[in-house]
C-alpha positions in Angstrom: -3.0 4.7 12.7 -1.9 2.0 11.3 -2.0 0.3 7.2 -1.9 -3.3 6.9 -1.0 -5.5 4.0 -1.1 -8.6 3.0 0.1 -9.7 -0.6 0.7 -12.2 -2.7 1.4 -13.2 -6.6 -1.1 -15.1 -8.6 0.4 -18.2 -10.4 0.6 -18.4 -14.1 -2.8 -19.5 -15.3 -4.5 -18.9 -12.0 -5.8 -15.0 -13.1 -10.1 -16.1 -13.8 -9.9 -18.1 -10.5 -7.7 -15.9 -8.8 -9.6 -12.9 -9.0 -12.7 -14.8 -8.2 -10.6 -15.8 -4.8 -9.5 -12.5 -3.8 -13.4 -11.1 -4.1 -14.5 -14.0 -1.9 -11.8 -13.8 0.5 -12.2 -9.8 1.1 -16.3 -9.9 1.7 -15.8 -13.2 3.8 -12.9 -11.0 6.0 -15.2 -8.2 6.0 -17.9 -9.7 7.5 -16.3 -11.7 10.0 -14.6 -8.3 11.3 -15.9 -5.7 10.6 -13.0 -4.3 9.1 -12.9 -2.0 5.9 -10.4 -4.2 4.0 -10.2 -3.7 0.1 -7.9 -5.6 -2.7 -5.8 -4.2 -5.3 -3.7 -5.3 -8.1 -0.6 -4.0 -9.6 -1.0 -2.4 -12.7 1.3 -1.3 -15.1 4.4 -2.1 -12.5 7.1 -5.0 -12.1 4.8 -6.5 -9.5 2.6 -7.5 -12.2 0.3 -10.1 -10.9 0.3 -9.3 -7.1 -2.6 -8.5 -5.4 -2.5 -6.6 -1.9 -5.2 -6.6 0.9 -4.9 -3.2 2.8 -6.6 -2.0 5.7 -6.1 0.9 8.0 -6.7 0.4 11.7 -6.6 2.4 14.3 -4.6 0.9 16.8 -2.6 -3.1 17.0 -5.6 -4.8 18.8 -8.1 -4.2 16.7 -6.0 -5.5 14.4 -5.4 -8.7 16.6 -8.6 -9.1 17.3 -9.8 -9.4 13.7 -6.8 -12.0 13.1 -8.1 -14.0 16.4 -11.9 -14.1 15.0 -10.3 -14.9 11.0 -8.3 -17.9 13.1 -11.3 -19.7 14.0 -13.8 -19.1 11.0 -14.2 -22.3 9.8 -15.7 -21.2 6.6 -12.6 -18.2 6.1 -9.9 -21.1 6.5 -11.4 -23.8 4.5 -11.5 -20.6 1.7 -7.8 -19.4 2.7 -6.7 -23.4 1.9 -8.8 -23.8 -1.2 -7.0 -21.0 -2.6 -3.5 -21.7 -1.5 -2.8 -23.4 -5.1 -3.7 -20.2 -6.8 -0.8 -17.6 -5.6 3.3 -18.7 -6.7 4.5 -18.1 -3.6 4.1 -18.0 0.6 1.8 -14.7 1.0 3.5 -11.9 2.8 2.1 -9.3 5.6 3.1 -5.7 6.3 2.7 -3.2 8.7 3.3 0.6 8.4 2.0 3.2 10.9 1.4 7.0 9.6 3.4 9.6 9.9 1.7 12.2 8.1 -1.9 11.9 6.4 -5.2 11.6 7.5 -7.7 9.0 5.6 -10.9 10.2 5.2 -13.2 7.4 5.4 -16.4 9.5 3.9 -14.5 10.4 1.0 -15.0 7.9 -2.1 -12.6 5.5 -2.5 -9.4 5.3 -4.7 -9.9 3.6 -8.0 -5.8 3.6 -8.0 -3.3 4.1 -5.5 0.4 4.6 -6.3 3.1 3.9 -3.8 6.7 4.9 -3.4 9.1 3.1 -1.0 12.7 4.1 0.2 14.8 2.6 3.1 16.9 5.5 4.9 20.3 5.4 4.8 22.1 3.9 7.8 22.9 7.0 9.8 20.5 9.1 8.6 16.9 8.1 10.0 16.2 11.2 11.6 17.3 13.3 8.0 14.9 10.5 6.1 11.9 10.5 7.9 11.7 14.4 8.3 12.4 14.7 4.2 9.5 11.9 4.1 6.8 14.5 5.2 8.5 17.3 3.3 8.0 15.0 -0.2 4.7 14.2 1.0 3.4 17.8 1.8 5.6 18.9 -1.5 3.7 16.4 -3.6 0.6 16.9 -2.1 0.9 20.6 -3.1 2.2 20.4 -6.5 0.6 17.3 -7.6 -3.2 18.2 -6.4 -3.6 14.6 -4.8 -3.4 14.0 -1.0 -0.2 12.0 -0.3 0.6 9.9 2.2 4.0 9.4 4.9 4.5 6.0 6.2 7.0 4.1 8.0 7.3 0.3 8.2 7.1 -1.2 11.1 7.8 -4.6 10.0 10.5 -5.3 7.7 13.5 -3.9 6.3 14.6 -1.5 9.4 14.3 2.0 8.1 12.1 1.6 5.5 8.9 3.9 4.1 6.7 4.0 2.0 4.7 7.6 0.3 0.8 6.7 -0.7 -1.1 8.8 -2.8 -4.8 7.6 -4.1 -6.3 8.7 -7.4 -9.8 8.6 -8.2 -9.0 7.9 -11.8 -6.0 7.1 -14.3 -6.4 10.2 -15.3 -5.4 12.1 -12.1 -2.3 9.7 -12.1 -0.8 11.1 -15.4 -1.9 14.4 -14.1 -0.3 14.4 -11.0 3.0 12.7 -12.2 3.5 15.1 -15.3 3.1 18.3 -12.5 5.9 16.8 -10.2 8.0 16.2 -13.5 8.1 19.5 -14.8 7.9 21.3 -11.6 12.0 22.4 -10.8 11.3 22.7 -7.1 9.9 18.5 -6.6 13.0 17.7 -9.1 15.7 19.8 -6.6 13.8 18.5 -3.6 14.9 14.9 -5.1 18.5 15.6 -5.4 18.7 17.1 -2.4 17.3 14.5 0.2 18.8 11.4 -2.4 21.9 11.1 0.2 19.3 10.1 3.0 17.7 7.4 1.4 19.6 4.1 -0.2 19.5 3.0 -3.6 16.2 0.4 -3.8 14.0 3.1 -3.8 11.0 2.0 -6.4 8.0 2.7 -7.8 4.5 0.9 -8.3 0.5 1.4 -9.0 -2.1 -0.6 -8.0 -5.9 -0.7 -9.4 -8.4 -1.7 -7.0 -9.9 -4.6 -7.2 -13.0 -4.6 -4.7 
């Protein structure tokens, strides 16, 4: 399985019609697809301003083959060039296939997700992706919220990414003050640190639609 992105930040003064955009743009790709593609928006995080289309897909061509039917929608690229003016910058893809986690598609969705990346050290891929499961199945346990082990697979070489979604704000503060004061997450930390370099960073999104 695979989780693709697509991202981009909104241009100073362009939030109203921005937003209005990205709800247009996500039902229009959703109906020309069929894909179960939903938008979120950094919140509280130095990507302030970025929205992020996500979708998880099962295997490359149906991914391809949504991107061949979006390439001649007349009506999704005349929308995609009206609103080019609104974002500061080129948008960017992604693409990260799961290593551990399973998505429930009957469950309800996230209202936020929050997302930790890491590039492994050079040397040390083998070391950094088997301590990505362990920190995923170690949050997962102590934090109460399902969390997620992905590695890019576009990119930075080496690079991963740990997803976890929260039905409320709530359940983010609840789940972040459990790892804090929980001495087995903070030796877990130190102990894998030499696996990973130093960029790892931290971010939450709120979705959108």
């Amino acid at each position: 399985m695979y989780l693709f992105t697509r991202a981009g930040r909104l241009a100073p003064g362009a939030v109203r019609e921005g937003m209005a955009f990205v709800v247009a743009v996500t039902e229009k790709v959703n109906q020309e697809t069929g894909l179960d593609l939903h938008t979120w928006g950094a919140s509280m995080s130095p990507e302030l301003g970025t929205v992020v289309w996500a979708t998880f897909v099962e295997t490359l061509e149906e991914l391809e083959a949504a991107q061949d039917k979006l390439a001649v929608s007349d009506q999704f690229i005349d929308l995609s060039e009206q609103g080019a003016k609104l974002f500061a910058g080129p948008l960017t893809d992604g693409l990260a296939s799961v290593v551990h986690g399973t998505i429930d598609r009957t469950a309800p969705l996230p209202s936020y997700v929050t997302v930790a990346r890491a590039t492994a050290t050079n040397g040390k891929l083998s070391e950094a992706f088997a301590a990505g499961v362990e920190i995923a199945e170690t949050a997962t346990r102590i934090g109460g919220v399902p969390t997620m082990f992905l590695a890019d697979a576009t990119g930075p070489y080496g690079g991963c990414r740990w997803n976890t979604g929260h039905a409320d704000i709530a359940s983010v503060e609840r789940a972040e003050a459990a790892l804090m004061a929980d001495p087995e997450w903070l030796r877990l930390m130190d102990r894998i640190g030499p696996y990973f370099a130093q960029d790892a960073s931290q971010s939450m999104y709120r979705r959108i639609i």
